[in-house]
TIVOFI-579654 format. One record per atom (N, C-alpha, C): x, y, z; residue in one letter. Coordinates in steps of 0.001 Angstrom, whole numbers, padded with zeros to 6 digits, always signed. Atoms other than C-alpha are relative to their C-alpha. Example, Ala and Ser with C-alpha at 12.3 -4.5 7.8 and 13.67 -1.06 7.14 Angstrom:
% TIVOFI-579654
+000890-001190+000000A +012300-004500+007800A +000900+001200+000000A -000820-001190-000060S +013670-001060+007140S -000770+001090+000730S 
END
This chain:
% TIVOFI-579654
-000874+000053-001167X +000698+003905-018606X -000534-001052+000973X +000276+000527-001148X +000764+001391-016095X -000782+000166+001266X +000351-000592-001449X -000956+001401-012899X +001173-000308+000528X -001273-000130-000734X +001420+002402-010274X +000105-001314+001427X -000303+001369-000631X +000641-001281-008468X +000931-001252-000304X -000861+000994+000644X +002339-002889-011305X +001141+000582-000303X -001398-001147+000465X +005057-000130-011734X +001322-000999+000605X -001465+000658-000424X +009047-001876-011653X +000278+000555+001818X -000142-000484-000946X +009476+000461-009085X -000858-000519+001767X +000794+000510-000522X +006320-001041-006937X +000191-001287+000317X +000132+001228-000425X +007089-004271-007398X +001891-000196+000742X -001245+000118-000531X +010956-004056-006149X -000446+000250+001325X +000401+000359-001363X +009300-002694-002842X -000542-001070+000398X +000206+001207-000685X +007319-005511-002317X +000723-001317-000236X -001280+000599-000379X +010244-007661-002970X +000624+000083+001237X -000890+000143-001394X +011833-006545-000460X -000761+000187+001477X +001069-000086-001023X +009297-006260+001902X -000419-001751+000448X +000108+002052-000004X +008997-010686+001386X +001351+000140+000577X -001278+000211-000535X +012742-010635+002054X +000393+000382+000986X +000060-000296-001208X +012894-008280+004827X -000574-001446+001274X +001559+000790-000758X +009693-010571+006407X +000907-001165+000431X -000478+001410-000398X +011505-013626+005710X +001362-000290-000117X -001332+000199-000743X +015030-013057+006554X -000262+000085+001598X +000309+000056-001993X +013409-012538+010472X -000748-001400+000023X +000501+001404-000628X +011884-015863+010016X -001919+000004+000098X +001471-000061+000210X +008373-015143+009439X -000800-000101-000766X +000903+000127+000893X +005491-015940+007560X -001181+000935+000416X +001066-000977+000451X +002925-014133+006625X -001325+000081+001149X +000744-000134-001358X +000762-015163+009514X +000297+000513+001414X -000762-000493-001265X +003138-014880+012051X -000340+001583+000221X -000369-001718-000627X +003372-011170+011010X -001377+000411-000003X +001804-000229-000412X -000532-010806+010737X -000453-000289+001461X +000379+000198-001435X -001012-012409+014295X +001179+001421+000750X -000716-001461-000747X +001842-009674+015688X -000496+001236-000604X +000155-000989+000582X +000372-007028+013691X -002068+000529+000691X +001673+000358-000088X -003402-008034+014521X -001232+000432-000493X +000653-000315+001233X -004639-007934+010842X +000179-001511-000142X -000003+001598+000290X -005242-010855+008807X +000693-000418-000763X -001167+000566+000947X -002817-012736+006706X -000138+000080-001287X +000109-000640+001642X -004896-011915+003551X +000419+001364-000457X -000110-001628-000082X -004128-007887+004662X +001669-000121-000697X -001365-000003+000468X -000581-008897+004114X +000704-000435-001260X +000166+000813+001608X -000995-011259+001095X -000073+001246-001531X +000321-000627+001573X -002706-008672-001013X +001456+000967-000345X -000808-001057-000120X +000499-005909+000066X +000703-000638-001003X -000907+000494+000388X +002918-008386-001046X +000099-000589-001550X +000393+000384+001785X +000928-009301-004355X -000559+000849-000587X +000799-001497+000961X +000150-006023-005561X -000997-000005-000140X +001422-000103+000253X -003355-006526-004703X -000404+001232+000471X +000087-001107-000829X -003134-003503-002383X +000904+000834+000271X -001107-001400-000408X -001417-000092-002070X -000033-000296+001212X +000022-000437-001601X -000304+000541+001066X +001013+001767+000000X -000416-001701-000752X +000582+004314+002570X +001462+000111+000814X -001054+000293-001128X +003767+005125+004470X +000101-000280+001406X +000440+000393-000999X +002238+004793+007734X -000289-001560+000470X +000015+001556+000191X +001693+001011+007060X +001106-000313-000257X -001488+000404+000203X +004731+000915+005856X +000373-000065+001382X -000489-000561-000837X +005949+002358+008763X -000118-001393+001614X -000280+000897-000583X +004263-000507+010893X +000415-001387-000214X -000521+001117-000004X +005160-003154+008821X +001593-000141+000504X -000914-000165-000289X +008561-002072+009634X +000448-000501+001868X +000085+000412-001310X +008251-002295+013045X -000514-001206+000665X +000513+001648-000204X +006319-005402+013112X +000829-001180-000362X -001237+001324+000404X +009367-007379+011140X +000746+000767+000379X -001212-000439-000704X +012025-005127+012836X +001036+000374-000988X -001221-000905+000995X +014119-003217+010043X -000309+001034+000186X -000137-001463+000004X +014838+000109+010340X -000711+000370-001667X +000960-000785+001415X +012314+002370+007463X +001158+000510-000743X -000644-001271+000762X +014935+004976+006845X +001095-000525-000949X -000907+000756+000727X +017532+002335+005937X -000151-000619-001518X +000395+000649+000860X +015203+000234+003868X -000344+001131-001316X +000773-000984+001053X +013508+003603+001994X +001617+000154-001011X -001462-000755+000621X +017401+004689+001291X +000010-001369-001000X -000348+000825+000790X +018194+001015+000348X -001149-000142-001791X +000744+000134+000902X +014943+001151-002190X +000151+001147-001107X -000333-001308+001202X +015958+004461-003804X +001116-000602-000636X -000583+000304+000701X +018980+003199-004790X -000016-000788-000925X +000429+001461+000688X +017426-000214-006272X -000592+000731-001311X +000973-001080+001005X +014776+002411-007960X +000624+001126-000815X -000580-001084+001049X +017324+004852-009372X -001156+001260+000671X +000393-000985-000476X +015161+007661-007299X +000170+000573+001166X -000939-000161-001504X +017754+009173-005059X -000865+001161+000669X +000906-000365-000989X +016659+010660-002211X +001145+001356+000666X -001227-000796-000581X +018660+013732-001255X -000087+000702+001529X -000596+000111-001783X +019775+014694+002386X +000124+001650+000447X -000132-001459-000731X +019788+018239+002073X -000909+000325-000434X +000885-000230+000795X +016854+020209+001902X +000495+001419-000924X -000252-000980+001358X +016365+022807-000801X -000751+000899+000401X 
END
């Protein structure tokens, strides 16, 4: 089995996590200097050098300005691992 860095699923988030970034017009430094980490912290995210947690998530979100809940929804659907709305 794969590690879950190289998983389809893994790498479609950090797809869209580059596209998010750089549909606001930013590079990778930019969002490291607003974030005030270093541009390799962001490098490795984006090249599956490094897991990241939802809490990171959470500020990369806020640091390039997309809504989480939108993007998580939009990534379940990409991933085929729907996300359901009611609890159980």
């Amino acid at each position: 089995m794969a590690h879950p860095l190289f998983s389809r699923e893994y790498k479609i988030l950090r797809e869209m996590l580059v596209v998010e970034r750089r549909k606001r017009g930013l590079t990778q430094i930019a969002l490291a200097k607003k974030m005030k980490i270093t541009q390799s912290y962001i490098s490795k995210i984006e090249c599956g050098e490094r897991r990241m947690d939802v809490f990171e998530l959470l500020k990369l979100a806020s640091a390039i300005g997309f809504d989480p809940a939108k993007f998580v929804g939009k990534l379940s659907r990409q991933t085929r691992f729907p996300i359901s709305t009611r609890l159980r």
